[in-house]
Structures are given as structure tokens and as C-alpha cells.
C-alpha positions in Angstrom: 5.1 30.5 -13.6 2.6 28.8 -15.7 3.2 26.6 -18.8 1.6 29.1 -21.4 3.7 32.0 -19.2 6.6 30.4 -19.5 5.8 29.3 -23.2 5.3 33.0 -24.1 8.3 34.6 -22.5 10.0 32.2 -24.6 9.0 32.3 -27.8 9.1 35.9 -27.9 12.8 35.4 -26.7 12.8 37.5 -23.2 14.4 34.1 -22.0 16.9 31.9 -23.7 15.6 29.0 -20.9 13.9 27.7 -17.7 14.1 25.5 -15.6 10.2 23.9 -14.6 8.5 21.5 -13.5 6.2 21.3 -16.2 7.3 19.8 -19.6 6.5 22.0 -22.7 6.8 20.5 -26.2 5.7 22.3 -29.1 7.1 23.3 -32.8 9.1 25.8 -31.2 10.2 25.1 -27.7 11.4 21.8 -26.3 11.7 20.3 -22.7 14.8 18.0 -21.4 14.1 15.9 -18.6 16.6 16.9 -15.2 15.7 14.5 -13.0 13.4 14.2 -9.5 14.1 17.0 -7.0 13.2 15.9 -3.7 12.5 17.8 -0.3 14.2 16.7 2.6 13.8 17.9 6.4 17.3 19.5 8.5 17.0 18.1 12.3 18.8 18.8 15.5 20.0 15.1 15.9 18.6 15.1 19.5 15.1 15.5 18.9 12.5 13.2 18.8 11.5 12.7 15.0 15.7 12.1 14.1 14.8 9.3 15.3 13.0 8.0 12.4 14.4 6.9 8.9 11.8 9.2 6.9 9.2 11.8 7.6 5.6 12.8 6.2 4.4 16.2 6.5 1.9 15.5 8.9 5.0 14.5 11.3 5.7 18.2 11.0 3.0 19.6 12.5 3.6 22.3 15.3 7.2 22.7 14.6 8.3 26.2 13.4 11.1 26.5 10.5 13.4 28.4 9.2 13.1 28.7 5.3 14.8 30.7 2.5 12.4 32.9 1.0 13.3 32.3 -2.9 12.8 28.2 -2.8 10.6 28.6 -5.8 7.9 25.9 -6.4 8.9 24.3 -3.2 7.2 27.4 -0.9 3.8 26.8 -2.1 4.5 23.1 -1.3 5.0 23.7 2.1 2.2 26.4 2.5 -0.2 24.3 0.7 0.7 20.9 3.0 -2.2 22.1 5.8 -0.1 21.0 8.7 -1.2 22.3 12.0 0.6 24.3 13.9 3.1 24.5 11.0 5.0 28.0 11.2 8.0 29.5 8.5 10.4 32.2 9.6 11.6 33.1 5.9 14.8 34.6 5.6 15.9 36.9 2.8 19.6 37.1 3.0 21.1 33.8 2.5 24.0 34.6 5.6 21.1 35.2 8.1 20.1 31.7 7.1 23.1 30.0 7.6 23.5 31.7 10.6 20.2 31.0 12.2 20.6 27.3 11.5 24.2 27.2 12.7 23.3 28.7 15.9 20.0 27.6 16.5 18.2 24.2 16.4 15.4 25.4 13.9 14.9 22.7 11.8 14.8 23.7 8.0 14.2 22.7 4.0 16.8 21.2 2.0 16.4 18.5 -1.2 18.8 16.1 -3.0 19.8 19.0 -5.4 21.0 21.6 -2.3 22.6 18.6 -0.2 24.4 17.8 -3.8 25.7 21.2 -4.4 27.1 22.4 -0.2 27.3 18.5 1.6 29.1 20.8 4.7 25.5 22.6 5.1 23.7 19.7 6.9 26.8 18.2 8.5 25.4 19.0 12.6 22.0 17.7 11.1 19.8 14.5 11.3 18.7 15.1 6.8 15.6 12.9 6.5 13.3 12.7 3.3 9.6 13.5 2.8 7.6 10.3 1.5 4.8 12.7 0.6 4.2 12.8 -3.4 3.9 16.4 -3.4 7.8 16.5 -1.2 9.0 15.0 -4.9 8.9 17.2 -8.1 9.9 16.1 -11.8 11.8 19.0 -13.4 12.7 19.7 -16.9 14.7 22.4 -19.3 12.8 24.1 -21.7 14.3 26.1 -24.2 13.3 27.3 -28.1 14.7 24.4 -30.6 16.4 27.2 -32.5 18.7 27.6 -29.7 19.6 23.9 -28.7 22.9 23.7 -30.1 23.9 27.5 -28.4 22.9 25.6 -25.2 24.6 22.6 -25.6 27.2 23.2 -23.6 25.4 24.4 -20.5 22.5 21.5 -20.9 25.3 18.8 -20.6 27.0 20.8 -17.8 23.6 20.7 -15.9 22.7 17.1 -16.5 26.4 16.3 -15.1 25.0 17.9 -11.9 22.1 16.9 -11.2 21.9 13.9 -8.7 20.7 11.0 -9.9 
């Protein structure tokens, strides 16, 4: 969603918050700063690139991937990146993922927030990070002023969370 989308569904209170990576601050509506949100790639440890300490999209090219279909930002990432050969099975339903990537040696998406929250989902997996700028997002909490202290609770709760 765009800033001025997202700064309109707001104000006119059809959302109480939303979590972006775009900062908003205006008279009504303020951003909090999360943290970084960065993209890391799931390996079968016995090929070739778990080898390495760190990966770049253009190491991905003519792999084919696994991917949840409601990553958000991140999918356009990932489409946008021009790799060659580059192809995405996207799953729907969050069991046929797991189970695809359990039983298979797909490699697939995860970032420091999704390795934070299930550890035990990359356990049979070489996790390496993008270096690419564009494999790193900044993301913030926007939410109307008016409403800061009725969110208090669940702002602190998220900034306990998120990895640092």
C-alpha cells in the first residue's frame, strides 16, 4: 500500500494501525520505528552455495523456490530482482509450505523476523543472508496520535519482539 493509501485509510479510521515500510508523520498520524527486516535464503546444506557465508541475488539465478504467497513487500522484492532463470512455486496454505520444504530440498525465503518467531523451521537448513540493499527493508508503526496511548500496550509488546 502506498503512503497517501495508507495515510487515508487511517485518518478516516478503517484501521487503528499498520505496519510499513514507509514512515508517515503528519498532525494526525505518527510512525515508530521497528527495526530492519532482513531476507535471508533456506538451503539444503549439501548444495553448492551453503557453502558460502552470505549470498546476493544474482547467486540465485536458475534455482526454483518455494515461497508463501502473502510475504507482503518482500514478493515484489524477489520478482523485481531480474535474476535469470529465477522461478517461485507460491503456496497458499501455510501446511503445504511446511510440508514442501520438510520433504523436499526447495530452497525458500525466510528473514530475521520469521527465523525469530519458529527457530525449529530452518533447523535441516544452511540460513544465509542477502547482502543486496533491496534484501533489507526499514519498517515502522503508523498509527493516528489520538490513539497512541490505546496502543500502548501492543506497541511495547511489538518492540519486545522484534529482533534487534
Amino acid at each position: 500500500i502506498k503512503s497517501d493509501q495508507i495515510q487515508d485509510l487511517l485518518e478516516r479510521q478503517q484501521l487503528d494501525l499498520v505496519f510499513s515500510n514507509q514512515e508517515i508523520q503528519t498532525d494526525k498520524l505518527e510512525s515508530l520505528y521497528l527495526g530492519q527486516e532482513q531476507l535471508f535464503v533456506n538451503l539444503d546444506p549439501f548444495t553448492a552455495l551453503a557453502a558460502k557465508q552470505s549470498l546476493h541475488f544474482q547467486d540465485l539465478k536458475n534455482m526454483s523456490f518455494i515461497v508463501q504467497e502473502a510475504i507482503g513487500i518482500w514478493r515484489q522484492i524477489i520478482e523485481e530482482a531480474e535474476i535469470p532463470g529465477l522461478k517461485f512455486f507460491y503456496q497458499t496454505d501455510d501446511q503445504a509450505f511446511s510440508a514442501i520444504t520438510s520433504y523436499s530440498n526447495f530452497p525458500y525465503f525466510t528473514s530475521n523476523l520469521t527465523l525469530a518467531l519458529e527457530p525449529d523451521r530452518s533447523k535441516d537448513r544452511k540460513v544465509l543472508p542477502l547482502m543486496d540493499e533491496r534484501a533489507k527493508l526499514d519498517f515502522y508503526l503508523t498509527y493516528p496520535k489520538e490513539k497512541k496511548a490505546k496502543l500502548a500496550n501492543f506497541i511495547k509488546e511489538v518492540q519486545t519482539i522484534w529482533p534487534r
